[in-house]
C-alpha positions as CSV (number, residue, x, y, z in Angstrom):
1,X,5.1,-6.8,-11.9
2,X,2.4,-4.7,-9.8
3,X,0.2,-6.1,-6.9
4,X,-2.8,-3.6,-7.1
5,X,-5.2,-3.8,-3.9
6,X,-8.4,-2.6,-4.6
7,X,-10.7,-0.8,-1.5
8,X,-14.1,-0.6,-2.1
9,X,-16.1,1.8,0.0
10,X,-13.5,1.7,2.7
11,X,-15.4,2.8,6.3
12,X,-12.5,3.1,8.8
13,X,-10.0,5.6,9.0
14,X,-7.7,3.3,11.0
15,X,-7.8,0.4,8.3
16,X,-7.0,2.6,5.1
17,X,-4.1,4.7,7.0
18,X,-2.5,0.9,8.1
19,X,-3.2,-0.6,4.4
20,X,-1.4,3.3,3.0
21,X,1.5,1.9,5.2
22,X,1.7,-1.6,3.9
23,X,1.6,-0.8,0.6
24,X,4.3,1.8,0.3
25,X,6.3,-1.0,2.3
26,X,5.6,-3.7,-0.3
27,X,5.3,-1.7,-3.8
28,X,1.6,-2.2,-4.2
29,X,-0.6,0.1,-5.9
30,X,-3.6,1.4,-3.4
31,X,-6.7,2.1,-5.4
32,X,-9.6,3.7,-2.9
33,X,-13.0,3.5,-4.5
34,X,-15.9,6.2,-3.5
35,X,-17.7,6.6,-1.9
36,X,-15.3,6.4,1.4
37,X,-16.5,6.6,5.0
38,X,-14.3,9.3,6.3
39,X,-12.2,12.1,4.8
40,X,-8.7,11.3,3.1
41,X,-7.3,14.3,6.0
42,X,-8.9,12.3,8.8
43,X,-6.3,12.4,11.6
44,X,-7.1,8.6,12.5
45,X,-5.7,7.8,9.0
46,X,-2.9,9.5,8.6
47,X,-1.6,8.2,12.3
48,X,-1.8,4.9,11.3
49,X,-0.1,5.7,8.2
50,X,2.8,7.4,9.8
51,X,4.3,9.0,7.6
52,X,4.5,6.7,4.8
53,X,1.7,8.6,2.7
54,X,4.2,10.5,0.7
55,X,5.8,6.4,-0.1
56,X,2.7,5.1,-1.2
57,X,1.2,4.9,-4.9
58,X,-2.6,6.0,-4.4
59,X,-5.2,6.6,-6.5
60,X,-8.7,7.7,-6.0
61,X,-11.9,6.5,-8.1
62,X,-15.5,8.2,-8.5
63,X,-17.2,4.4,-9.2
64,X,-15.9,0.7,-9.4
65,X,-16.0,1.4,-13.8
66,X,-13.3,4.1,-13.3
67,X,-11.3,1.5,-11.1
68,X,-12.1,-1.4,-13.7
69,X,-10.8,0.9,-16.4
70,X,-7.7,2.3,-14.6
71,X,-6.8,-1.6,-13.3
72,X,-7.0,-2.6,-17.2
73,X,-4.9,0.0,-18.1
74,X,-2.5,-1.2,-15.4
75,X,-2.3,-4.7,-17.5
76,X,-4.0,-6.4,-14.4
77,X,-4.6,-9.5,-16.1
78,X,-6.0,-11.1,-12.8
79,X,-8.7,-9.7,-10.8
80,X,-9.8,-11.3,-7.4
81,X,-12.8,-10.7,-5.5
82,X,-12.1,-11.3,-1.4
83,X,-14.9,-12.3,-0.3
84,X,-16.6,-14.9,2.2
85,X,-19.8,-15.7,-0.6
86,X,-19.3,-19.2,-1.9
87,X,-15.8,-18.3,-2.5
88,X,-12.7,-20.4,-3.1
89,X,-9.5,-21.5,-0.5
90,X,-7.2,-18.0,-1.2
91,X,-4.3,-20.2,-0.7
92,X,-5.5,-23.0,-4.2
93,X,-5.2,-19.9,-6.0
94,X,-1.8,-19.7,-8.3
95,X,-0.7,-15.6,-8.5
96,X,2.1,-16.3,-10.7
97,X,2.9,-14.4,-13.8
98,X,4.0,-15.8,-16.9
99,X,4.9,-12.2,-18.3
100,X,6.4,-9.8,-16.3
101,X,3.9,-6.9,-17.5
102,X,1.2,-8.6,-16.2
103,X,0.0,-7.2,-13.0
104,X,-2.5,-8.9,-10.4
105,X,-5.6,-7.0,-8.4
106,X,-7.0,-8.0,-5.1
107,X,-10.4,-6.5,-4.5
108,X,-12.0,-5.5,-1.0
109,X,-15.4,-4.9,-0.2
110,X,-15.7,-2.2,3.3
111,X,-15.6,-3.5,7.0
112,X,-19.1,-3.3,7.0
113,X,-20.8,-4.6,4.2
114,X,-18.3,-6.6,2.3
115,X,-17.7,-6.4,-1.5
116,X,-21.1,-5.7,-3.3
117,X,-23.0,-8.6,-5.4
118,X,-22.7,-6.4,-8.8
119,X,-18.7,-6.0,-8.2
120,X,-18.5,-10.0,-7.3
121,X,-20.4,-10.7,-10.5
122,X,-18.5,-8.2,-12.5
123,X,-14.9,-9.8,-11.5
124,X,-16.6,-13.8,-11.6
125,X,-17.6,-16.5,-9.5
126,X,-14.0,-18.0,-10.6
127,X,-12.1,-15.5,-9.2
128,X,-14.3,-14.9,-5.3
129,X,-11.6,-16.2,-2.8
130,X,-11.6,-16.3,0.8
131,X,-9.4,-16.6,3.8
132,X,-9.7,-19.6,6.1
133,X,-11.6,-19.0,9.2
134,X,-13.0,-21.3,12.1
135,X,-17.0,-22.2,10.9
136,X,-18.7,-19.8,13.4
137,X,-16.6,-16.7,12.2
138,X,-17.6,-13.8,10.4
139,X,-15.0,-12.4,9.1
140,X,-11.4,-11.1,10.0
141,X,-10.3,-6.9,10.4
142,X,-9.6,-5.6,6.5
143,X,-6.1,-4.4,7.2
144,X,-5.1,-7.6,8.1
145,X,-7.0,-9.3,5.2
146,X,-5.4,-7.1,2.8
147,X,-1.8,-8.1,4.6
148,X,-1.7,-11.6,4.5
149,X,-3.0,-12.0,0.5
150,X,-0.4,-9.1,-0.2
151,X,1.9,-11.2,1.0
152,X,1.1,-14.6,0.4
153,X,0.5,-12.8,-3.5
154,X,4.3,-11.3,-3.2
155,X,5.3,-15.0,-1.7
156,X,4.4,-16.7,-4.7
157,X,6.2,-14.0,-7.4
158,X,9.6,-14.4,-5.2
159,X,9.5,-11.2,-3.4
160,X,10.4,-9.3,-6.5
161,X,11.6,-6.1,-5.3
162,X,12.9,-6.9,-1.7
163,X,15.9,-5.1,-0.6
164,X,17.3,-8.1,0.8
165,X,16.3,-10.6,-1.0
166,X,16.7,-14.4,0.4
167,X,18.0,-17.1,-1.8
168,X,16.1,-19.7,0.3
169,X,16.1,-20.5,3.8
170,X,19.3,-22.5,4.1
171,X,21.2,-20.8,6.2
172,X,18.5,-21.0,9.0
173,X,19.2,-22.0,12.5
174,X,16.2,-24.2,14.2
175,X,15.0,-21.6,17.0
176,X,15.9,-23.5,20.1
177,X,14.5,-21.6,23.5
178,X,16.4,-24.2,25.4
């Protein structure tokens, strides 16, 4: 099982190298989407990357189609759309598998603009999720958007993959700063 995360139109250099980083960390798939708002060389990027470019799964698309196409091909049977537009609670939304083939995408609109209407109607009103956030808020930095579903995503399909892979938590000690 693959998480794909999907970058649509990504504008900062900082975000992309960061979200490079996180997913050669985790096993995700990194799909960047054209047109993109600096160059993949950009020094910015690669620094927040480190050096984890070379670790990271990455593939570039000319148009949303080619990434539709290439996450089908993938077996993504579960597309999500990240978005604040009459969305649902991220965290109501049940990213387990039944088949172990079956692969899950999380889609991202850019920094600036968010995730376009045509792309939000292409993936389904059913599938628009959002991240909690106070009323008055706009909306939260994309690198750290992309972490927490990754995670909460990986959460739900047991960590599959983790190096040191927990059996549960009971062999926690209550922090006590006494």
């Amino acid at each position: 099982m693959t998480i794909h995360i999907v970058l649509v139109s990504p504008k900062i250099p900082n975000n992309t190298g960061s979200i490079i980083r996180l997913c050669a960390n985790s096993g995700a798939q990194l799909h960047l989407v054209k047109p993109l708002g600096f160059d993949l060389e950009d020094k910015k990027m690669r620094r927040a990357g480190l050096d984890y470019h070379e670790y990271a799964d990455m593939q570039i698309h000319e148009t949303w189609q080619a990434a539709k196409a290439a996450l089908q091909q993938a077996h993504c049977t579960r597309m999500v759309a990240l978005t604040t537009k009459l969305s649902h609670p991220f965290y109501e939304y049940d990213f387990s598998v039944q088949n172990a083939e079956d692969n899950v995408a999380l889609v991202f609109g850019s920094e600036t603009a968010g995730l376009p209407e045509d792309i939000r109607a292409d993936i389904g009103e059913a599938n628009w999720l959002r991240l909690p956030m106070l009323p008055e808020s706009r909306s939260l930095n994309l690198a750290n958007s992309v972490s927490i579903c990754l995670y909460e995503v990986w959460r739900q399909q047991g960590f599959q993959g983790d190096k040191g892979q927990s059996t549960g938590y009971d062999n926690l000690v209550p922090f006590n700063p006494k």
